[in-house]
N, C-alpha and C positions, 0 to 999 in steps of 0.2 A: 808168254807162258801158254803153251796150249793144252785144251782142257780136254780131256777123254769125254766123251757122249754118252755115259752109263747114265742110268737110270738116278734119279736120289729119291731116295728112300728116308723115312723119319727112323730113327734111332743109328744111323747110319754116320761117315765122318762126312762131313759138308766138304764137295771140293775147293778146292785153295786155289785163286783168282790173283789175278793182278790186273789193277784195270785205272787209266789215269782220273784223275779226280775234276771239279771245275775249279780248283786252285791248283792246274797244273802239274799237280807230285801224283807219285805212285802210292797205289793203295795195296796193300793186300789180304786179304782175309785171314791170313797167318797171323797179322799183325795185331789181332783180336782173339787169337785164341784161347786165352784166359778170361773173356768174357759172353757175352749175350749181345748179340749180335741179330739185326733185322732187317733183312733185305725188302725194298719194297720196289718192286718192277713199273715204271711210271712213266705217262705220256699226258702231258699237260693240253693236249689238243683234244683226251680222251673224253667222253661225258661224265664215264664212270668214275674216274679221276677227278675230274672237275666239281661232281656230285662231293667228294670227300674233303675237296681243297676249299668251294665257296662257302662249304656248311662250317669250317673250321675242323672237322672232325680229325682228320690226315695232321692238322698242326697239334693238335690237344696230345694225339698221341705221342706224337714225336716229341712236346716238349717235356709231359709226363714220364718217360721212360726214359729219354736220355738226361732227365732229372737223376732218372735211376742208376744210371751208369750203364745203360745199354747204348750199344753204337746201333746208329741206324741209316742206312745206307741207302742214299736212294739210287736206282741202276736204270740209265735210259739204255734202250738197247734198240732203239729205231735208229734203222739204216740212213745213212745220208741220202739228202731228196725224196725221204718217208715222211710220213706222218707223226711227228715230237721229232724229231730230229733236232739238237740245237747246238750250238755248240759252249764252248767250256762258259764266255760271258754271257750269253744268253743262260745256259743253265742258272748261272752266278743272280741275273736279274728275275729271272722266276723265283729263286728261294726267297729274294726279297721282297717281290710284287709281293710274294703271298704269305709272308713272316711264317715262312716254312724254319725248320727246326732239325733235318738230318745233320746228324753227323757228317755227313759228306754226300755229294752227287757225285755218283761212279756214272762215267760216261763209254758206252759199249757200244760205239758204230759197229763192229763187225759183225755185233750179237754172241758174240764165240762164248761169254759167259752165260747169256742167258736161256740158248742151247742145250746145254752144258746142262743149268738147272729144269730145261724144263720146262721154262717161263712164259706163257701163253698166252695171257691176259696183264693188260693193265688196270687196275692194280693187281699183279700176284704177289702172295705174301710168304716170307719165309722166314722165321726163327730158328738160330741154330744155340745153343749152349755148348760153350768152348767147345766150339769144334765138330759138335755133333749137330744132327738135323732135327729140331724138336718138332717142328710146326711147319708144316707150309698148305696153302690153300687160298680163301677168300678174306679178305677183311673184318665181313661180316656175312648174316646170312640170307639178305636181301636182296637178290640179283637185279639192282634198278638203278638209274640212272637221276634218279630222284631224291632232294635233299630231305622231303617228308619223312622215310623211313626209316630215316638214320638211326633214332628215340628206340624203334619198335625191334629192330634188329638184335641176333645175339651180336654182340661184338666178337668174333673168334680172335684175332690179334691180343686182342686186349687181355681176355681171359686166358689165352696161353701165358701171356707176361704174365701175369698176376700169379698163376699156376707156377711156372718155375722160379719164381722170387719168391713164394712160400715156400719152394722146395716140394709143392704137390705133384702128384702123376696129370696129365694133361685130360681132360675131360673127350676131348676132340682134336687129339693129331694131325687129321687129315682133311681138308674138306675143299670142296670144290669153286676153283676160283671162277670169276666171273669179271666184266668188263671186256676191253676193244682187244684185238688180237693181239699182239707184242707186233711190231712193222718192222720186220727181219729186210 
């Protein structure tokens, strides 16, 4: 499924992906369209990643929200012989080293999805509500590679979920991600 290179935009329709998973099947964002849905752009080699994975902060959320009935996706999109590069049981063995909690790890050698969205940084973050683009940007508002700040930080992910599961308008749509480049 190839993806057109527009721009995405928040209040906009999220494009529609197909991308295989580390249990092998196809995934596709279609197949979420009646829910809440959270793309999280991730390289386990990252600091900034790393910062979010050892603090537990990256599992709190995931198991909190897909408590909720949010899917949450995680999307490696480093090129083969890049940096996070893994493949499907390696993926498989990260979720578990680290009692990670997506819904699935979408695996995107060729990058075509993450292109596609955008996706710049590891972690980049994206919420979309059936179908639409609610949220994308930083995790939080700390740009640091450091577990100290976690506490101090706004959490933006967090408060976008919380915001659209009250059915509230989002405080902060937009905001600027931060961490290692995506490894196209």
């Amino acid at each position: 499924m190839a993806l057109a290179h527009a721009a995405v935009k928040v209040g906009q329709p999220a494009p529609d992906f197909q991308l295989i998973g580390s249990d092998g099947k196809t995934h596709k964002l279609s197949d979420y369209a009646d829910k809440t849905v959270v793309l999280e752009w991730t390289n386990h080699d990252c600091p900034y990643v790393r910062k979010h994975y050892r603090s537990g902060n990256m599992q709190k959320l995931q198991k909190q929200y897909t408590d909720k009935g949010v899917m949450w996706l995680s999307v490696i999109s480093s090129a083969p012989g890049k940096q996070g590069y893994v493949s499907a049981d390696e993926a498989n063995k990260l979720t578990t080293s680290r009692d990670a909690a997506p819904t699935q790890v979408l695996l995107d050698p060729k990058g075509e999805v993450g292109r596609a969205y955008g996706a710049r940084t590891t972690p980049h973050m994206y919420v979309i509500e059936k179908g639409v683009m609610r949220y994308m940007g930083g995790i939080d508002s700390i740009a640091s590679a450091s577990t100290s700040d976690i506490e101090e930080a706004e959490p933006y992910v967090e408060l976008a979920l919380n915001s659209m599961l009250e059915g509230k308008p989002l405080a902060k749509a937009v905001t600027r991600p931060y961490g290692c480049s995506v490894k196209y």
